[in-house]
Steps between C-alpha positions, in 0.01 A plus 500: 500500500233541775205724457309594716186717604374680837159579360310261340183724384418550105838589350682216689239280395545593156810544493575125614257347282677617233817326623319221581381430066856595436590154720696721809387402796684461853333877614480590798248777668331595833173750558393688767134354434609124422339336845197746456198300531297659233817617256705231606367277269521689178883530591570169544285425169679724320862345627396213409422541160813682437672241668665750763571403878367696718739619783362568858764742562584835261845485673570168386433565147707806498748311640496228259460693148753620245217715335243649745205601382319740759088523346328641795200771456712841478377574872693183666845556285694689742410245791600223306821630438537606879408141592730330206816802546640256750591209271586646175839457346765636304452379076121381583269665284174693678254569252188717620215482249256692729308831380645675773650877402832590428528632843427152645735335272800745595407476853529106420789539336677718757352232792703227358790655290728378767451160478634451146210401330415566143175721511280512201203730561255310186209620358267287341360696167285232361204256553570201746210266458631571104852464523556338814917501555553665150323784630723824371690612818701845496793451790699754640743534819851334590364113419319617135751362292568180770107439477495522098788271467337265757163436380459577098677141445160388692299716228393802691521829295709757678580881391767666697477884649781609634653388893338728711215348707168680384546582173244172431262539725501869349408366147249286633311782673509749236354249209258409749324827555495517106350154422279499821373847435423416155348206544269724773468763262353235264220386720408816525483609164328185380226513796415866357499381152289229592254705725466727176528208264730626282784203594583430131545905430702509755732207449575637120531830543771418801663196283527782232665764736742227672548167227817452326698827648837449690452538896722779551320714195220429749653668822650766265189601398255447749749629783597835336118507392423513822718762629418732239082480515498386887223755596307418164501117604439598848231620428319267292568275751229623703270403209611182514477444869159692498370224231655225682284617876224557280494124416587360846859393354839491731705815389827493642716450227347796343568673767810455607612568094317860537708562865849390262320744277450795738894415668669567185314890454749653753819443239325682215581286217299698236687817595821366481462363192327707287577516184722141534430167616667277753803255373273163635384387846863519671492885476162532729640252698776702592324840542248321719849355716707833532194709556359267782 
């Protein structure tokens, strides 16, 4: 089976050095900044290492693979599959690991859907430098299933979801602006606790409030907490974003939470349910959808 890779940045790297300690070599790859003089030379470092051969032409290694991986920034995917559309072929498998949007990968998928290919629009849900090729990939689109059967004999870690082109690239998205937020949100809190030393406070009283409690008890309460006291937490917000200026301390987290805040007054959620309480995070969810 040939493999092989237009893109040769971090996840391709990664990806083949993990083939590479599993003892499968014979990859091929090409990248658009392999003959740059400066970035050049990590690229062809990098190949070497993993023991992939570097291919001057993207063409040619679409040409030549059974399993295509495309691992270009999410700006460049649609141009590589305009450039590449040309040679595909009916049973080959055309994997697209990008962070593009579902938009991109239908727009992919619809580019080349002609051709016969096996699309798999695959989103990469873990750590690279960690996991290198076992990296936890959800795949969805018309070549999911192909791609699965292809490459977990090789030891990567596949999750299927579904066969339309987007659905991946959809779950990749969503977590993100959960676990990049957070991870924001964190820096934030912890500069404040630190500017008002009270770090270790902070860190127990939170541990106590989130340790040990199922994730979706979390959004059930917290989301329909929300809803309900919105103008309450709104507006002790502005004490928080007041204490934050007051100590020369980046605020935007803060306030973007007291705009989500301030959006969700217009559905009166304490009105409605006086005197009751919301079934779990789902039900706001759906008022905020059919009201919108």
């Amino acid at each position: 089976m040939n493999i092989g890779f237009i893109g040769y940045g971090e996840a391709a790297y990664n990806i083949t050095l993990g083939f590479s300690k599993s003892g499968i070599t014979g990859i091929r790859a090409n990248d658009a900044m392999m003959n740059h003089e400066v970035m050049g030379k990590q690229v062809h470092a990098r190949a070497e290492e993993a023991k992939v051969t570097l291919v001057e032409d993207a063409k040619e290694v679409a040409q030549w693979a059974d399993v295509l991986f495309a691992a270009v920034p999410s700006s460049f995917t649609m141009d590589v599959c305009n450039e590449i559309k040309g040679v595909l072929r009916k049973g080959q498998i055309y994997a697209d690991v990008s962070a593009s949007t579902p938009a991109t990968k239908k727009a992919i998928w619809e580019a080349v859907k002609d051709t016969g290919v096996l699309f798999a629009d695959a989103a990469m849900l873990g750590s690279l430098p960690k996991d290198k090729h076992q990296v936890p990939i959800t795949a969805s689109g018309n070549g999911a299933a192909a791609f699965k059967e292809a490459m977990e004999p090789l030891g990567m870690n596949i999750t299927l979801a579904g066969e339309e082109a987007g659905a991946a690239s959809a779950i990749k998205l969503v977590r993100s602006i959960f676990m990049k937020g957070i991870a924001s949100l964190m820096i934030e809190t912890m500069q404040a606790a630190d500017a008002y030393n009270v770090t270790d406070e902070i860190i127990a009283s939170l541990s106590k409030s989130m340790d040990g409690i199922p994730f979706k008890d979390h959004l059930d309460r917290l989301v329909t907490g929300s809803a309900l006291h919105c103008v309450r937490r709104a507006a002790e917000m502005k004490g928080s974003i007041a204490m934050l200026e007051e100590d020369g301390i980046m605020s935007e987290m803060t306030v973007a939470t007291k705009h989500r805040l301030e959006a969700l007054e217009p559905y009166h959620f304490a009105e409605k349910y006086v005197g009751s309480k919301p079934a779990g995070f789902a039900e706001i969810i759906e008022a905020i959808r059919v009201q919108k």
